[in-house]
N, CA, C and O atoms as a Tinker XYZ file with bonds, in Angstrom:
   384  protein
     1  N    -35.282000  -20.105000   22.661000    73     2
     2  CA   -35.071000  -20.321000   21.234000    64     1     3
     3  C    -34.565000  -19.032000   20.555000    63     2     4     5
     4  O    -33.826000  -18.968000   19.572000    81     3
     5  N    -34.969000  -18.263000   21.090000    73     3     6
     6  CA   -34.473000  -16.669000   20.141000    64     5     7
     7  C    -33.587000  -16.468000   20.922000    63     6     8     9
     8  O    -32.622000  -16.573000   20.166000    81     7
     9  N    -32.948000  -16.130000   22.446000    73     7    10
    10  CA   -31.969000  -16.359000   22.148000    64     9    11
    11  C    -30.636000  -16.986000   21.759000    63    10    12    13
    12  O    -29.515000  -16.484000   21.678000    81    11
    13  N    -31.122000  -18.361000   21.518000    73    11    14
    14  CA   -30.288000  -18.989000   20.944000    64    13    15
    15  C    -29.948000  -18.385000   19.689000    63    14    16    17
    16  O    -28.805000  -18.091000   19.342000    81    15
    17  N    -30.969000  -18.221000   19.045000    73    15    18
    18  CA   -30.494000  -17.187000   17.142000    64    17    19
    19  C    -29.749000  -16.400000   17.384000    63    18    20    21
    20  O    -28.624000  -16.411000   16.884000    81    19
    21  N    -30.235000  -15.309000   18.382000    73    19    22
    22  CA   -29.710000  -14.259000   18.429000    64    21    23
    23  C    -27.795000  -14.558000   18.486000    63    22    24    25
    24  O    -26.873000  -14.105000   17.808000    81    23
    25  N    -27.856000  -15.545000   19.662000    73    23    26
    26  CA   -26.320000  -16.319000   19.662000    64    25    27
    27  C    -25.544000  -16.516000   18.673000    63    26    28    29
    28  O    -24.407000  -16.080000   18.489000    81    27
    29  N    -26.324000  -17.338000   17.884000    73    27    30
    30  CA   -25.829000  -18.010000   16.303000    64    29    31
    31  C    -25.469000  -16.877000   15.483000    63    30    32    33
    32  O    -24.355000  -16.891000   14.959000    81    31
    33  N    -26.381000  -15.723000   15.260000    73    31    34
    34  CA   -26.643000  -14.288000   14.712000    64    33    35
    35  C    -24.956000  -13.933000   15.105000    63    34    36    37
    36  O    -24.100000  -13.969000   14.221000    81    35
    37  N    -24.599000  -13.570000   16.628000    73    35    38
    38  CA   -23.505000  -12.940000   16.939000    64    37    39
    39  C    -22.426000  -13.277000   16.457000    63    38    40    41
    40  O    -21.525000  -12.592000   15.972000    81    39
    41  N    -22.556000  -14.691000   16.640000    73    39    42
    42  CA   -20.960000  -15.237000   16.129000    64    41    43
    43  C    -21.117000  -15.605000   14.961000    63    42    44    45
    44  O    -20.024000  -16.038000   14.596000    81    43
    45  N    -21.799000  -15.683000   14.204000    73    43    46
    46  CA   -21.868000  -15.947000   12.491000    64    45    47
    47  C    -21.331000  -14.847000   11.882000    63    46    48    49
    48  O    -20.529000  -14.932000   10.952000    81    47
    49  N    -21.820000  -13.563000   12.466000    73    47    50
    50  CA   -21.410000  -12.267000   12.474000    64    49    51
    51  C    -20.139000  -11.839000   12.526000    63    50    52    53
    52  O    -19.481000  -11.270000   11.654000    81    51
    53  N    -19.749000  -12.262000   13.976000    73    51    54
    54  CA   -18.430000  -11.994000   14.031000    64    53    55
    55  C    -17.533000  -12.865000   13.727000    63    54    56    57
    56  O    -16.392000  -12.579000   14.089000    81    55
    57  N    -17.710000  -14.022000   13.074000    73    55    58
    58  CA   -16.633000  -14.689000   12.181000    64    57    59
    59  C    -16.807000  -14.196000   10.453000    63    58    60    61
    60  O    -16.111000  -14.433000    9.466000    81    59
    61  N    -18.144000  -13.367000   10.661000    73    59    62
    62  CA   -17.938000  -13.197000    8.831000    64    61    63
    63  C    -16.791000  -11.952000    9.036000    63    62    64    65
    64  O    -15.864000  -11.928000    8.227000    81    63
    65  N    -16.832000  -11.112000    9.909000    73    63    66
    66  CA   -16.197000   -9.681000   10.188000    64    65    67
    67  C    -14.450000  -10.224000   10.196000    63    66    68    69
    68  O    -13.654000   -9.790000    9.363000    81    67
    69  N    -14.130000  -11.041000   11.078000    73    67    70
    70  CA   -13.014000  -11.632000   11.156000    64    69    71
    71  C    -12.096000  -12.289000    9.604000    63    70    72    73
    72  O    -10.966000  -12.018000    9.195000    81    71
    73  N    -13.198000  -13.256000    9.026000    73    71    74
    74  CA   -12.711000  -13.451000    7.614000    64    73    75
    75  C    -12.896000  -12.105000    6.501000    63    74    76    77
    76  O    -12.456000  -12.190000    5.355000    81    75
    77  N    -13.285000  -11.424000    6.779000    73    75    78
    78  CA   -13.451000  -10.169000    5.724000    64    77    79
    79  C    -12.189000   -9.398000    5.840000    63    78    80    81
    80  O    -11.526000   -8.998000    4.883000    81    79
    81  N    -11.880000   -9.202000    7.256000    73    79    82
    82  CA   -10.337000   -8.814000    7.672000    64    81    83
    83  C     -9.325000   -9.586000    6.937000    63    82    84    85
    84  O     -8.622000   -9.238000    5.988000    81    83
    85  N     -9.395000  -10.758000    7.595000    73    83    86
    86  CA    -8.345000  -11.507000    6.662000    64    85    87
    87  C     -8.361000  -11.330000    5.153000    63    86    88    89
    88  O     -7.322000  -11.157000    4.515000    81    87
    89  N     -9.545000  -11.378000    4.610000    73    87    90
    90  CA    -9.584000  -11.044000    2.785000    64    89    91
    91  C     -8.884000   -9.598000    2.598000    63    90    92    93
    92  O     -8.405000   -9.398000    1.482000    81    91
    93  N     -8.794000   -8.812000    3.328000    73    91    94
    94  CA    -8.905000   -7.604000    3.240000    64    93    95
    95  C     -6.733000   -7.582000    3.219000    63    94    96    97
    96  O     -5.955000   -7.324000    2.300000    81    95
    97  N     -6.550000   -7.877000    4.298000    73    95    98
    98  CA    -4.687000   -8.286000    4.076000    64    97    99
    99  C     -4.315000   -9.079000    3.324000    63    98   100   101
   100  O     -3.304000   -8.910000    2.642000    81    99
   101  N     -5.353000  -10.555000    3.260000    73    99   102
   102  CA    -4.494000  -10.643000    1.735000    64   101   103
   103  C     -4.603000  -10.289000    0.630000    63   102   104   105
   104  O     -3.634000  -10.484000   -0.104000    81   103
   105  N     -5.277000   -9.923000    0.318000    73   103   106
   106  CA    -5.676000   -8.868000   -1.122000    64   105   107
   107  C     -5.082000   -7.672000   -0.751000    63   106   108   109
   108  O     -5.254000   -7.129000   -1.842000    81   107
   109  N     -4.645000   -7.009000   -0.238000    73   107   110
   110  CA    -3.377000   -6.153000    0.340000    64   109   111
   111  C     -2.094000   -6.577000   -0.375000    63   110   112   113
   112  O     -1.620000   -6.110000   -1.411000    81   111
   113  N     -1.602000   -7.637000    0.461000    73   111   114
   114  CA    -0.498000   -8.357000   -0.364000    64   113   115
   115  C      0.068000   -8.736000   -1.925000    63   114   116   117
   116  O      1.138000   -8.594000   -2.516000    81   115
   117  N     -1.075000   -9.219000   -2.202000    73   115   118
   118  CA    -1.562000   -9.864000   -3.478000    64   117   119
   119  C     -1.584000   -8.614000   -4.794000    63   118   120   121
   120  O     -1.034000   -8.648000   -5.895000    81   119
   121  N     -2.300000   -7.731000   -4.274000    73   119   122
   122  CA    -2.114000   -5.933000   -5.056000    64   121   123
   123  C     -1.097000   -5.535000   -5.087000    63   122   124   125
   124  O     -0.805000   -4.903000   -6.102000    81   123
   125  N      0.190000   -5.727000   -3.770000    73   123   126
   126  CA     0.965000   -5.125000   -3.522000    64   125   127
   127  C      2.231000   -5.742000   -4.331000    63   126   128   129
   128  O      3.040000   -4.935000   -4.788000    81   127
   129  N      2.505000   -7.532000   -4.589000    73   127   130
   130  CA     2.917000   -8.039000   -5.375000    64   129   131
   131  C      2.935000   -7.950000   -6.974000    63   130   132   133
   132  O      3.819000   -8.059000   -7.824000    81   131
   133  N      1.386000   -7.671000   -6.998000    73   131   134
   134  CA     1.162000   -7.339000   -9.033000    64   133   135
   135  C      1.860000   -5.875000   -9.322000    63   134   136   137
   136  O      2.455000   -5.515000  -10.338000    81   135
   137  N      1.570000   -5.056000   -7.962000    73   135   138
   138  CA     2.447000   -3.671000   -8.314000    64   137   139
   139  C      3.611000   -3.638000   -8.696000    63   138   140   141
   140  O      4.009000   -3.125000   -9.742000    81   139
   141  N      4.387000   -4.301000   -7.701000    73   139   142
   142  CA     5.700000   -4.624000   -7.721000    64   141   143
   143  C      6.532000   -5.225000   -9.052000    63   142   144   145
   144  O      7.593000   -4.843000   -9.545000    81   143
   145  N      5.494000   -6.482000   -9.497000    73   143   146
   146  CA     5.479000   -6.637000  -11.030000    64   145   147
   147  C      5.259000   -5.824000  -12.297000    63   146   148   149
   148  O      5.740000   -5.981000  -13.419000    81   147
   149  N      4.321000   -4.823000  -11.782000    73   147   150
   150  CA     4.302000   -4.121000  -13.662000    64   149   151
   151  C      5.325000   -2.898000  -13.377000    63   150   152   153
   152  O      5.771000   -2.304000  -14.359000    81   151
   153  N      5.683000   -2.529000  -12.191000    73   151   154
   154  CA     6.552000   -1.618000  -12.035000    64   153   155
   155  C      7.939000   -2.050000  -12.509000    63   154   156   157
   156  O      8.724000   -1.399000  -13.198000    81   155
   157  N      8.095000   -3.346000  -11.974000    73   155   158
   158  CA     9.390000   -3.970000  -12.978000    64   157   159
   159  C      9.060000   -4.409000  -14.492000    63   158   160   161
   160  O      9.800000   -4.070000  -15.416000    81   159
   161  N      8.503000   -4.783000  -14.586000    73   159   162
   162  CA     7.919000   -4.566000  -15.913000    64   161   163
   163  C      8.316000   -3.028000  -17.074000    63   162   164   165
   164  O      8.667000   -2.708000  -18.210000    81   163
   165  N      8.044000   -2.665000  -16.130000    73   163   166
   166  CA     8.593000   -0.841000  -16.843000    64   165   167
   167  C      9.713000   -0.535000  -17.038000    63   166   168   169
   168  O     10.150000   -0.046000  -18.080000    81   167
   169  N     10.486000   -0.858000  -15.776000    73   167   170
   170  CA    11.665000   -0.626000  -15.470000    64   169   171
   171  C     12.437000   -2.056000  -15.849000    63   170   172   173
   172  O     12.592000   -2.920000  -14.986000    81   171
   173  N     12.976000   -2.251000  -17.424000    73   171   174
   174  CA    13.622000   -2.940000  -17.029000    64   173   175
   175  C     15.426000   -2.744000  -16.935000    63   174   176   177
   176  O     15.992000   -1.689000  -16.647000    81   175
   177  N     16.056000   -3.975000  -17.240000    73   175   178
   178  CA    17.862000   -3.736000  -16.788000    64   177   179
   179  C     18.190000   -3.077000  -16.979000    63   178   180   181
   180  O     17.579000   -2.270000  -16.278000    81   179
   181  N     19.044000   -2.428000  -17.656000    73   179   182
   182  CA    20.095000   -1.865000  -18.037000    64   181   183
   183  C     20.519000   -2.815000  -19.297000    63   182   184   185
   184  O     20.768000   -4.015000  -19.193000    81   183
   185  N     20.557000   -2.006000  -20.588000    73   183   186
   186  CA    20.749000   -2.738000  -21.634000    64   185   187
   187  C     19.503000   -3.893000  -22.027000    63   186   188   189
   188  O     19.612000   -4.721000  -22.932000    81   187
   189  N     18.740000   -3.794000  -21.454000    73   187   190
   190  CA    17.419000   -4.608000  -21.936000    64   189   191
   191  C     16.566000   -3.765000  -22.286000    63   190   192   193
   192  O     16.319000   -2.731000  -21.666000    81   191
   193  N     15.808000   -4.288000  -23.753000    73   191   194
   194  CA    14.574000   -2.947000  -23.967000    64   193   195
   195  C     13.161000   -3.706000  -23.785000    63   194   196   197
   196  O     13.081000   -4.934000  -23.795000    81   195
   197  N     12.101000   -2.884000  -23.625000    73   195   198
   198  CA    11.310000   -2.902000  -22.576000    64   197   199
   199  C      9.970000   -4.026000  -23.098000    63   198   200   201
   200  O      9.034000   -3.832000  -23.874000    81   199
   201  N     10.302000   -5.040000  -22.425000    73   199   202
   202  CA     9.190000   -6.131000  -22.833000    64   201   203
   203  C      7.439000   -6.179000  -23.449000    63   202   204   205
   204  O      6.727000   -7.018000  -22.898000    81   203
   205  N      6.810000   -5.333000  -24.517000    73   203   206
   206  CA     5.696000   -4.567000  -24.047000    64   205   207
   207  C      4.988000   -6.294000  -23.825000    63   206   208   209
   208  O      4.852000   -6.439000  -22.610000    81   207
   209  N      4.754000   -6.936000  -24.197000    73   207   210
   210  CA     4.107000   -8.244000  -24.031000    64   209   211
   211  C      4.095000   -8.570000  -21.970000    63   210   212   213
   212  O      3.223000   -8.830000  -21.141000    81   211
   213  N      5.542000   -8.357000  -21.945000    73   211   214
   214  CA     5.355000   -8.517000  -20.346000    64   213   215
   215  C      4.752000   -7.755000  -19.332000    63   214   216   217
   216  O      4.240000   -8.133000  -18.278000    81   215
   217  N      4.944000   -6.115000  -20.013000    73   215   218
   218  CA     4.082000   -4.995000  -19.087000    64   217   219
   219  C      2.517000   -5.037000  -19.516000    63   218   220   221
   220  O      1.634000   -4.541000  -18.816000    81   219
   221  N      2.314000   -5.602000  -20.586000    73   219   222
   222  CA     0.627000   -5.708000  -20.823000    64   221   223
   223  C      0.204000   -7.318000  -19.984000    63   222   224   225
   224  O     -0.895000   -7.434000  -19.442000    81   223
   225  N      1.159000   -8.397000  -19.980000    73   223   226
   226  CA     0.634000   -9.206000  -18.788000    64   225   227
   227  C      0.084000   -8.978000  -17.749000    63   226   228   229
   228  O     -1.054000   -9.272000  -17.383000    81   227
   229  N      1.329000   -8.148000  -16.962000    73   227   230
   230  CA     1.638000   -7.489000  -15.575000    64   229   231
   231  C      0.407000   -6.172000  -15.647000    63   230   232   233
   232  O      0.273000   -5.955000  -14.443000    81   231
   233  N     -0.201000   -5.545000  -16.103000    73   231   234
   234  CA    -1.107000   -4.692000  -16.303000    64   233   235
   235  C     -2.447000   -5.130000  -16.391000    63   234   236   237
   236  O     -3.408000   -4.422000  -16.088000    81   235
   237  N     -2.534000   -6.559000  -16.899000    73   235   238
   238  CA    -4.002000   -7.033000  -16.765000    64   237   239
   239  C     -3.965000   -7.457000  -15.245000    63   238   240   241
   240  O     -4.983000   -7.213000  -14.597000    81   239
   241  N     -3.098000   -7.953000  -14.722000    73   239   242
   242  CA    -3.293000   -8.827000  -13.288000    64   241   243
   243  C     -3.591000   -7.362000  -12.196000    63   242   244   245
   244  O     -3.560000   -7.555000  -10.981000    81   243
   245  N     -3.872000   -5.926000  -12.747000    73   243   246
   246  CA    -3.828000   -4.977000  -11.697000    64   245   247
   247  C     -5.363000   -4.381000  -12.346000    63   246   248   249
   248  O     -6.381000   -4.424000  -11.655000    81   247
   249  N     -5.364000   -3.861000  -13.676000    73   247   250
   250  CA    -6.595000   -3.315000  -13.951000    64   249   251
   251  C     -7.306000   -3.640000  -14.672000    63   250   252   253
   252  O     -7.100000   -4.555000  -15.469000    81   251
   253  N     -8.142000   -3.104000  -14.605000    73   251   254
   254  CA    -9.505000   -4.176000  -15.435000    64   253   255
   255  C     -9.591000   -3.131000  -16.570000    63   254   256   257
   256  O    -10.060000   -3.530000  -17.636000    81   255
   257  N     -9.192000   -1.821000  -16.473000    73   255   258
   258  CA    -9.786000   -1.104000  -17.970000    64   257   259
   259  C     -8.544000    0.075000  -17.805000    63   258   260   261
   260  O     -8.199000    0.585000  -16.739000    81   259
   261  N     -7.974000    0.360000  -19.159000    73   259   262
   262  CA    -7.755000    1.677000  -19.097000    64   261   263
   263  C     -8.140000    2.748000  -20.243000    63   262   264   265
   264  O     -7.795000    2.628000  -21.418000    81   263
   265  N     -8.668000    3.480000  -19.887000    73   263   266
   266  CA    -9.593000    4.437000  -20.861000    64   265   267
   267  C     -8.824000    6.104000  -21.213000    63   266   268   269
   268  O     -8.487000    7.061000  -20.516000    81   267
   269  N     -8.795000    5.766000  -22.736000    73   267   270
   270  CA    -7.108000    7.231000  -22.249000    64   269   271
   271  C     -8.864000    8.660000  -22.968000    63   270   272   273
   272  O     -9.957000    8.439000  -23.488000    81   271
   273  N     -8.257000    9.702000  -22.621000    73   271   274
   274  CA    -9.001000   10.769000  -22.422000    64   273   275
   275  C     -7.920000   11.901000  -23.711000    63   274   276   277
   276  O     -7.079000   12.779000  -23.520000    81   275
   277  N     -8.417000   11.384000  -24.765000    73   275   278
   278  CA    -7.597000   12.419000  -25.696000    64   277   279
   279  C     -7.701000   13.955000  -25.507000    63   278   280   281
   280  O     -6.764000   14.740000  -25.656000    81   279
   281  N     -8.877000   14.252000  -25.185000    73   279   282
   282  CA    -9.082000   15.751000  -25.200000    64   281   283
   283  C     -8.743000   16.760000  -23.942000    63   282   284   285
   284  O     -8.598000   17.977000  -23.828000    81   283
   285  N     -8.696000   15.683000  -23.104000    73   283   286
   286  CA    -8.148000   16.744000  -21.773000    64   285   287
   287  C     -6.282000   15.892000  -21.001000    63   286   288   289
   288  O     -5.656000   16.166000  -19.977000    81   287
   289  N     -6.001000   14.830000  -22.160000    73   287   290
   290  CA    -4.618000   14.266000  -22.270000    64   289   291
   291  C     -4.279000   13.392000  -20.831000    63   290   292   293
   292  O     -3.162000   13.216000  -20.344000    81   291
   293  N     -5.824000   12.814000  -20.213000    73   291   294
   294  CA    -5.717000   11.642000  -18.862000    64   293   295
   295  C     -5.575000   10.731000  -19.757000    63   294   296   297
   296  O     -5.878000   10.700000  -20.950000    81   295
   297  N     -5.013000    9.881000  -18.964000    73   295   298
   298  CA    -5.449000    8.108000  -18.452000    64   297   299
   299  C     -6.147000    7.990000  -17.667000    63   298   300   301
   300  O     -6.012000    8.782000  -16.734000    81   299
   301  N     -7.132000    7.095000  -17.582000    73   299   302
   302  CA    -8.303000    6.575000  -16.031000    64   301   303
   303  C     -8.086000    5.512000  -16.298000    63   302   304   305
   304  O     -8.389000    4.884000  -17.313000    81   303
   305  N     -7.212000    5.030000  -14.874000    73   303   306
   306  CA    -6.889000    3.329000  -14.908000    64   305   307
   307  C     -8.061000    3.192000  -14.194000    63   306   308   309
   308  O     -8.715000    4.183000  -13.867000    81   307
   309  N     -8.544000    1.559000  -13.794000    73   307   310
   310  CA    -9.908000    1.398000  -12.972000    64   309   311
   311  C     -9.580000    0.166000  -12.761000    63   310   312   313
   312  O     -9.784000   -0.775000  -13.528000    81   311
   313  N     -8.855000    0.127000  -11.295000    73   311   314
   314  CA    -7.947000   -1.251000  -10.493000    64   313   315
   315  C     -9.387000   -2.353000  -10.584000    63   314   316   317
   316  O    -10.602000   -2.165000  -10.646000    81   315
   317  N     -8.593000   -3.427000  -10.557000    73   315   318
   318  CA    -9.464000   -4.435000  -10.344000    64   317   319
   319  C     -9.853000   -4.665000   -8.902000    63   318   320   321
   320  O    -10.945000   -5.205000   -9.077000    81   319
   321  N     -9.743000   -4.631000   -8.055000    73   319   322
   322  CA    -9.729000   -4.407000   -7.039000    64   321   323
   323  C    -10.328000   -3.139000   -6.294000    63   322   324   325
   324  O    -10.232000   -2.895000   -5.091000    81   323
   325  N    -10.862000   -2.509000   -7.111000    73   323   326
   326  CA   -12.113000   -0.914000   -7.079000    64   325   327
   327  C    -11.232000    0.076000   -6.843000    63   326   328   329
   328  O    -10.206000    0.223000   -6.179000    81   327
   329  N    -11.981000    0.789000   -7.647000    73   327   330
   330  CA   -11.649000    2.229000   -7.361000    64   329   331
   331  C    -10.557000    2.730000   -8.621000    63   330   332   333
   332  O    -10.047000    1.816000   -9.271000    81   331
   333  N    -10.280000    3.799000   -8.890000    73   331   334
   334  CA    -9.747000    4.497000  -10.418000    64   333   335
   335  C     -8.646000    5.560000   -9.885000    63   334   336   337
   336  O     -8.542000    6.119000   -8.793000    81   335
   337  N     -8.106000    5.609000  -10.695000    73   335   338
   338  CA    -7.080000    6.649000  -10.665000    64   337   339
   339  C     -7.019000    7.313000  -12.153000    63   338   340   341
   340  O     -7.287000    6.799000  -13.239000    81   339
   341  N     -6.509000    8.821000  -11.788000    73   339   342
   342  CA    -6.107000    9.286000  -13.397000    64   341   343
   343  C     -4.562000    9.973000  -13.465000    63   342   344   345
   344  O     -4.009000   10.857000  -12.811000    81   343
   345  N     -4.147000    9.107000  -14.600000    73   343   346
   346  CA    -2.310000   10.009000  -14.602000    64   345   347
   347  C     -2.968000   10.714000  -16.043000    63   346   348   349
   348  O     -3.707000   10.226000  -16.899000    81   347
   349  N     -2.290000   12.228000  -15.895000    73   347   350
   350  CA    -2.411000   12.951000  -17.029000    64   349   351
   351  C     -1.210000   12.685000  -17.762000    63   350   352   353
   352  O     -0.223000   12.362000  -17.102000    81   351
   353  N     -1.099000   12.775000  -19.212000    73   351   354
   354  CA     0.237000   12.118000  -20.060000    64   353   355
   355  C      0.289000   13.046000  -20.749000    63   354   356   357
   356  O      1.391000   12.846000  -21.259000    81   355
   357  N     -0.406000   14.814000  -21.593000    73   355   358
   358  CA     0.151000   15.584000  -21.814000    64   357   359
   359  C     -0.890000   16.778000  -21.822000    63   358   360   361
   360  O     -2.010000   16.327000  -21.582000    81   359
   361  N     -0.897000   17.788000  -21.967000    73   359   362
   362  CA    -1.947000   19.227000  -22.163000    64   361   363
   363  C     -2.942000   18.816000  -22.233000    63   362   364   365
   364  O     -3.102000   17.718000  -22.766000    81   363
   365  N     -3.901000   19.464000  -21.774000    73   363   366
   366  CA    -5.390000   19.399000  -22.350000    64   365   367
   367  C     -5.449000   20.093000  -23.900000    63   366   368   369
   368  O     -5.052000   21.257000  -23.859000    81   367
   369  N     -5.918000   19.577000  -25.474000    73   367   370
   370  CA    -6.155000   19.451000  -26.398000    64   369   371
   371  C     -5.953000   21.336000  -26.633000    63   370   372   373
   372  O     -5.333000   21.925000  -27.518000    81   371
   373  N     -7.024000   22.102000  -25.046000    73   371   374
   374  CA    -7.320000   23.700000  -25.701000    64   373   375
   375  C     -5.709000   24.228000  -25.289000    63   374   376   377
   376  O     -5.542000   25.409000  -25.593000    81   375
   377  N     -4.555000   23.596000  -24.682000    73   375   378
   378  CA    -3.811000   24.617000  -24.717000    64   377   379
   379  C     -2.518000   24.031000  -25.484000    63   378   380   381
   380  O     -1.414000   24.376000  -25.063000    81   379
   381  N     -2.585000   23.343000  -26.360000    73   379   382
   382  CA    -1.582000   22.457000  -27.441000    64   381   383
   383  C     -1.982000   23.563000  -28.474000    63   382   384
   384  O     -1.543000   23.523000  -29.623000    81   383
């Protein structure tokens, strides 16, 4: 009887490990697509000016918050998908 669990245990196991992989590439993809979108979003034609309605679409489908940092002149984006990044956008406040 136990080892039968233990059995059930292994491969329950190693099919959760297997589908976590798979979540793991397509949410790869899926990130890699919304990127692709707000980056065009930014960039748009030539002779087109710049949609802000469409880059704030394309910006929710990637981060969940962005928190701007007046005094030391970051952004802290914070992906939906975990984890943060910071782009600085000008001086820190003491050397302006």
């Amino acid at each position: 009887m136990v080892d039968q669990l233990e059995g059930e245990y292994e491969e329950t196991r190693d099919t959760l490990r297997r589908l976590e992989a798979q979540r793991a590439e397509v949410a790869g993809k899926t990130v890699q697509s919304r990127v692709v979108r707000v980056l065009g979003a930014l960039n748009p034609s030539e002779g087109e000016s710049l949609n802000v309605s469409a880059v704030n679409a394309a910006m929710l489908t990637v981060f969940r918050r962005v928190m701007v940092d007046y005094r030391h002149g970051v952004l802290h984006f914070e992906w939906l998908h975990g984890g943060s990044v910071e782009l600085p956008y000008s001086l820190p406040q003491e050397y302006v």
